[in-house]
C-alpha positions in Angstrom: 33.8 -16.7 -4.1 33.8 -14.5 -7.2 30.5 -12.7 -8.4 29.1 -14.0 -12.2 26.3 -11.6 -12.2 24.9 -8.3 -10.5 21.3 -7.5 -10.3 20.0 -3.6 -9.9 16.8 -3.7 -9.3 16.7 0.2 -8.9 17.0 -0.3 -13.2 15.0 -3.1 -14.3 12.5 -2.8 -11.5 12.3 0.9 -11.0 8.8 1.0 -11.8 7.4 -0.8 -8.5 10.6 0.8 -6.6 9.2 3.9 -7.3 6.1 3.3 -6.3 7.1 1.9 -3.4 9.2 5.5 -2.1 6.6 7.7 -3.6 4.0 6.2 -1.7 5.6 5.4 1.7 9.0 7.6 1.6 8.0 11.0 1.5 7.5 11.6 5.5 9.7 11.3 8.5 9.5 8.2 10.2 10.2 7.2 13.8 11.5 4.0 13.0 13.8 2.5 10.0 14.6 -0.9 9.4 17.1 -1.7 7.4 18.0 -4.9 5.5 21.2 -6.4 4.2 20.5 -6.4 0.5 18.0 -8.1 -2.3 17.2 -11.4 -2.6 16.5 -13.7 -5.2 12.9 -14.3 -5.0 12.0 -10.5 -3.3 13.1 -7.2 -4.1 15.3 -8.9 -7.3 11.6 -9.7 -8.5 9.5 -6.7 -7.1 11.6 -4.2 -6.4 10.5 -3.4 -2.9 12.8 -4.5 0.3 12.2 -7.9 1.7 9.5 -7.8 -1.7 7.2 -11.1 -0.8 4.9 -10.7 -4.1 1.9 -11.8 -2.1 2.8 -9.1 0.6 4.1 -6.4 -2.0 0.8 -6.8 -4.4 -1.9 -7.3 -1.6 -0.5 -5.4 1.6 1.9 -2.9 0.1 -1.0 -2.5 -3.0 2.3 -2.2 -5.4 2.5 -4.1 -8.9 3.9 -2.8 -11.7 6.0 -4.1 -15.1 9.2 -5.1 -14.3 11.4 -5.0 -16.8 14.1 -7.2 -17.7 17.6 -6.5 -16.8 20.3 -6.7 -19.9 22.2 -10.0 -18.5 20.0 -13.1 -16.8 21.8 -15.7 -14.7 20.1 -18.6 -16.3 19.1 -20.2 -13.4 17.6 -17.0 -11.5 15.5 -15.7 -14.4 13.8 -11.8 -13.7 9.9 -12.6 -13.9 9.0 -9.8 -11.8 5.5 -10.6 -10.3 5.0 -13.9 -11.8 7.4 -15.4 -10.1 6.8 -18.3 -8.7 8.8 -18.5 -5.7 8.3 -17.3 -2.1 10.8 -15.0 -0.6 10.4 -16.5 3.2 12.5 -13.9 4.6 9.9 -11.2 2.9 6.9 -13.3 3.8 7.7 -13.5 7.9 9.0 -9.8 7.8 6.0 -8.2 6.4 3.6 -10.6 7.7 4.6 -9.9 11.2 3.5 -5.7 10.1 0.7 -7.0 8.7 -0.4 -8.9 11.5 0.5 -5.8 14.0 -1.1 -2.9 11.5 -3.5 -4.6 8.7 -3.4 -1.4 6.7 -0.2 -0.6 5.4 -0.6 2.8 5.5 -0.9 2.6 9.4 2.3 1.2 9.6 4.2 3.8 7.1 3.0 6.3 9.3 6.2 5.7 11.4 8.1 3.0 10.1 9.9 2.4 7.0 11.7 -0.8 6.0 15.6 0.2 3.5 18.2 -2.3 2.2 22.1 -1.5 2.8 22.6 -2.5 -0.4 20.3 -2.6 -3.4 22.9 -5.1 -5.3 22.4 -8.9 -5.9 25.2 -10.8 -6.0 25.0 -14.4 -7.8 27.8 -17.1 -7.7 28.2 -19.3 -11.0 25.8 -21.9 -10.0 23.2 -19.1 -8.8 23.6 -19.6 -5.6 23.0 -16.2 -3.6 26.1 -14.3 -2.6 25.7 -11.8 0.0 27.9 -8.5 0.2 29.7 -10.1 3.5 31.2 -12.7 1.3 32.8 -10.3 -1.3 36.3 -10.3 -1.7 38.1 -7.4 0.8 38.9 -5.0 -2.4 34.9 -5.1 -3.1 33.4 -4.7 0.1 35.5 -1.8 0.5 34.2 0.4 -2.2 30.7 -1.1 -2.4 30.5 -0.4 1.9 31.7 2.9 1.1 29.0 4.1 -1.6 26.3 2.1 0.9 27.2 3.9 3.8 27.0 7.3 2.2 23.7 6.4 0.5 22.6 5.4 3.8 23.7 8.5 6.0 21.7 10.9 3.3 18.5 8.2 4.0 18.7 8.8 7.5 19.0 12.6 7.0 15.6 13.2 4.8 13.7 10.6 7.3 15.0 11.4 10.5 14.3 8.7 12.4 14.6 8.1 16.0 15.9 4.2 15.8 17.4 2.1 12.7 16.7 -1.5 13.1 19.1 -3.3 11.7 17.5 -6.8 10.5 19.9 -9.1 11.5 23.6 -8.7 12.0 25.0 -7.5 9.3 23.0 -4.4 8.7 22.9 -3.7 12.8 26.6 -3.5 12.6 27.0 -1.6 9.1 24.0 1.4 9.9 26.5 1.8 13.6 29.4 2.3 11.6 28.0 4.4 8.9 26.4 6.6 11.2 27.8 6.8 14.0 27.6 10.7 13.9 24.2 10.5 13.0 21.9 11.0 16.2 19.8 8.3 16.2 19.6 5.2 18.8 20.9 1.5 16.9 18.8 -1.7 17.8 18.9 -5.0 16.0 16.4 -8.0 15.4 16.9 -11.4 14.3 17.0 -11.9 10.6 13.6 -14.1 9.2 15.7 -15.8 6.7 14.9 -19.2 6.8 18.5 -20.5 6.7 18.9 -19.7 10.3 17.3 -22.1 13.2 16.6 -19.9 15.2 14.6 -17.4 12.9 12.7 -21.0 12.2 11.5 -21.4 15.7 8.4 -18.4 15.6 10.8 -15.4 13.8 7.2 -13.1 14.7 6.8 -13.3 18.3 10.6 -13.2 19.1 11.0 -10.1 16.9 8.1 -8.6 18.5 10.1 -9.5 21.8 13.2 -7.9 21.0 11.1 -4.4 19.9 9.5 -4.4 22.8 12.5 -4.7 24.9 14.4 -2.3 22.9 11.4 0.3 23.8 10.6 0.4 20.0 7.1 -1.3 20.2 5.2 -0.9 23.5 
C-alpha cells in the first residue's frame, strides 16, 4: 500500500516533544519501553509517545502549541491538543503508569517510554499505515536510520531492559541492539484493534512485567 502523506511530529510538534525529553529524558533509566511509531490521535497530535491528550496534559503536565505541519491529509487534520479524539492505545498505556505511580515524576525516575519510529504513515483514504506495511525498498532504509537512532537512545540512558510494546518493536530493539547489553522483554500492544489487548490490556501487562522480573 503506497504512503500519501508523512507526518513528523519531531517538526510541527517539537514544542511539547521537547518538553517531554527535557523533563523526563535527561537521566538514566532502568527501564525503556519502546513503541512502534505515532498514531493518529497521540503523539501525531501531542508530540509525546503513545500522547493520550488527557494523559499528556494532566499526568505528563505537558501542553504546548503545536504547530501545523506544511501538508494535511484532509481527513486527519493536526489540531494538536484540541483534538477531539482518544488515542486508546495512549489512554490504557499511560493509565496503567498512572494507576501504578500517580506522580509522573515517580515513574520517570526509572522508566521511560520511546517510539521506533517517529514517522506517520497515511494511506489515501487516511487510514493509518504502520512502518511493517511499507514496501521492502522503504523499510529498509527507514529500519536502518531507526535502528541507529535507537542504539545512540540506549547508549545516553542505559537501561537495564527495553520493553518492546508489542511485537513489532520487541523484535526491531533485538535486532538493532543486539550488541547492546541490555536484557529484551515484550508486552502486549494496548491497541484496541487486537482482542486480546481488549480483554483487561492493564492487568495482563502488569502480568507479563512481573514475570519478566521488571515489576516486582
Amino acid at each position: 500500500m503506497p504512503v500519501w502523506h508523512t507526518y513528523n511530529p519531531l517538526r510541527y510538534a517539537w514544542g511539547p516533544h521537547e518538553q517531554y525529553l527535557t523533563r523526563y529524558g535527561s537521566t538514566k533509566k532502568r527501564v525503556v519501553f519502546l513503541g512502534m511509531n505515532p498514531g493518529p490521535f497521540g503523539m501525531v497530535q501531542t508530540g509525546s509517545p503513545f500522547g493520550e491528550i488527557k494523559a499528556v496534559r494532566d499526568w505528563l503536565g505537558i501542553e504546548s502549541e503545536v504547530i501545523k505541519p506544511l501538508k494535511e491529509h484532509p481527513r486527519r487534520p493536526i489540531q494538536g491538543f484540541d483534538c477531539p479524539r482518544s488515542e486508546v492505545s495512549g489512554q490504557r498505556l499511560w493509565g496503567l503508569f498512572a494507576e501504578r505511580y500517580p506522580v509522573a515524576e515517580d515513574f520517570f525516575r526509572e522508566h521511560m517510554v520511546l517510539n521506533y519510529c517517529p514517522l506517520a504513515f497515511l494511506e489515501r483514504s487516511g487510514r493509518n499505515l504502520t512502518p511493517d506495511k511499507l514496501s521492502a525498498r522503504s523499510k529498509a532504509r527507514l529500519f536502518e536510520i531507526c535502528d541507529e537512532h535507537l542504539t545512540k537512545a540506549i547508549g545516553a540512558l542505559e537501561p537495564a531492559w527495553v520493553i518492546g510494546i508489542g511485537g513489532f518493536a520487541a523484535g526491531r530493539a533485538e535486532k538493532a541492539l543486539k550488541k547492546v547489553g541490555v536484557k529484551f522483554g515484550q508486552i502486549l500492544h494496548p491497541s484496541p484493534a487486537s482482542p486480546i489487548a481488549n480483554r483487561d490490556w492493564a492487568q495482563a501487562a502488569t502480568r507479563q512485567l512481573k514475570a519478566l522480573g521488571v515489576w516486582e
